[in-house]
C-alpha positions as CSV (number, residue, x, y, z in Angstrom):
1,X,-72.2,-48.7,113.1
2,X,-72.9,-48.8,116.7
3,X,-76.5,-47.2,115.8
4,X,-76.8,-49.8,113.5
5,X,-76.1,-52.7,116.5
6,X,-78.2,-51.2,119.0
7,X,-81.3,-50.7,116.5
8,X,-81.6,-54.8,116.1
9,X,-80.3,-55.1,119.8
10,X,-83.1,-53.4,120.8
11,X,-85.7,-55.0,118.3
12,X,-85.2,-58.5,120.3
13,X,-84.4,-57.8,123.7
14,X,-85.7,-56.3,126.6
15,X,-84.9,-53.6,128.6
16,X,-84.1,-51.0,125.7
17,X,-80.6,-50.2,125.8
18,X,-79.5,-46.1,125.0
19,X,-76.2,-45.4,123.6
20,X,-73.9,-42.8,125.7
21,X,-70.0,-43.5,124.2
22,X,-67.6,-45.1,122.5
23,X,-64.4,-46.5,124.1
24,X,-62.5,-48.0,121.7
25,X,-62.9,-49.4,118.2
26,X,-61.3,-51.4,115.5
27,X,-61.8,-51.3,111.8
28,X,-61.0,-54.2,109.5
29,X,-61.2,-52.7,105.6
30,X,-61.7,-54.4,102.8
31,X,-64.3,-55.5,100.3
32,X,-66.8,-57.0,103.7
33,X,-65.2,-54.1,105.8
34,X,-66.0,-55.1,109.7
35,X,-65.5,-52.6,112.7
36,X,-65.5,-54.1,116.1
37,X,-66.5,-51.2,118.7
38,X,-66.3,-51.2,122.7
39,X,-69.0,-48.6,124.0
40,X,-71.1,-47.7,127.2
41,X,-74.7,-48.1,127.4
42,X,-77.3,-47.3,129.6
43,X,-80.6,-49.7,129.9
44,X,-83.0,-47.3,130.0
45,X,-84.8,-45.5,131.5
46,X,-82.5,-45.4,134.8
47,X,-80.2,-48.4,134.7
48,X,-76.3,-48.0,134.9
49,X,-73.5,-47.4,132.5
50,X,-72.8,-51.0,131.3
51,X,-69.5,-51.6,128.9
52,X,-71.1,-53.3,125.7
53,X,-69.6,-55.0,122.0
54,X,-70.9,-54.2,118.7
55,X,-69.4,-55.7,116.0
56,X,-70.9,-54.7,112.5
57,X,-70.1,-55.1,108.5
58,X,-70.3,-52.7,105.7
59,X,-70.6,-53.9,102.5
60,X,-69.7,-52.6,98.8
61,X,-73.0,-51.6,98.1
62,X,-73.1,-49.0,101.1
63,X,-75.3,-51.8,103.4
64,X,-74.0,-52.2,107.1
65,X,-75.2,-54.8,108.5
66,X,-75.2,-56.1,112.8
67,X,-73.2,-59.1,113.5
68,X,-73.3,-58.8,117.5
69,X,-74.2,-56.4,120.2
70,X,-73.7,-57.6,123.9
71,X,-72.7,-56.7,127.4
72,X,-69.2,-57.4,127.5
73,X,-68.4,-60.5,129.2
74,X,-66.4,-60.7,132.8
75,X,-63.1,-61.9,132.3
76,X,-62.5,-65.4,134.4
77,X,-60.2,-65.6,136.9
């Protein structure tokens, strides 16, 4: 699912981003299944390990589809 995030993430924004782990990730079955998935990147081709969100939807005919990919925000004080 994160493949499928990062694949549209990269289609519209600038600098590519390169997927290294997952962290953490949450899956919500049912008949518009969702997983929501916490993951490092790196923006390529040198940048720094940067915590991002994918959130993405499978549905009954096999289709997963990208809801959100983004740097995870800083919490406020």
């Amino acid at each position: 699912m994160v493949h499928v995030c990062l694949e549209r993430h990269n289609q519209d924004k600038d600098p590519k981003v390169e997927f290294v782990e997952v962290v953490r990730g949450h899956y919500q079955g049912g008949p518009r299944s969702k997983s929501y998935i916490t993951f490092m990147a790196r923006e390529k081709p040198n940048g720094p390990l940067v915590e991002y969100q994918a959130k993405a939807m499978a549905t009954l005919d096999g289709k997963r589809h990208p809801i959100l990919c983004r740097p995870t925000p800083t919490p406020n004080p």
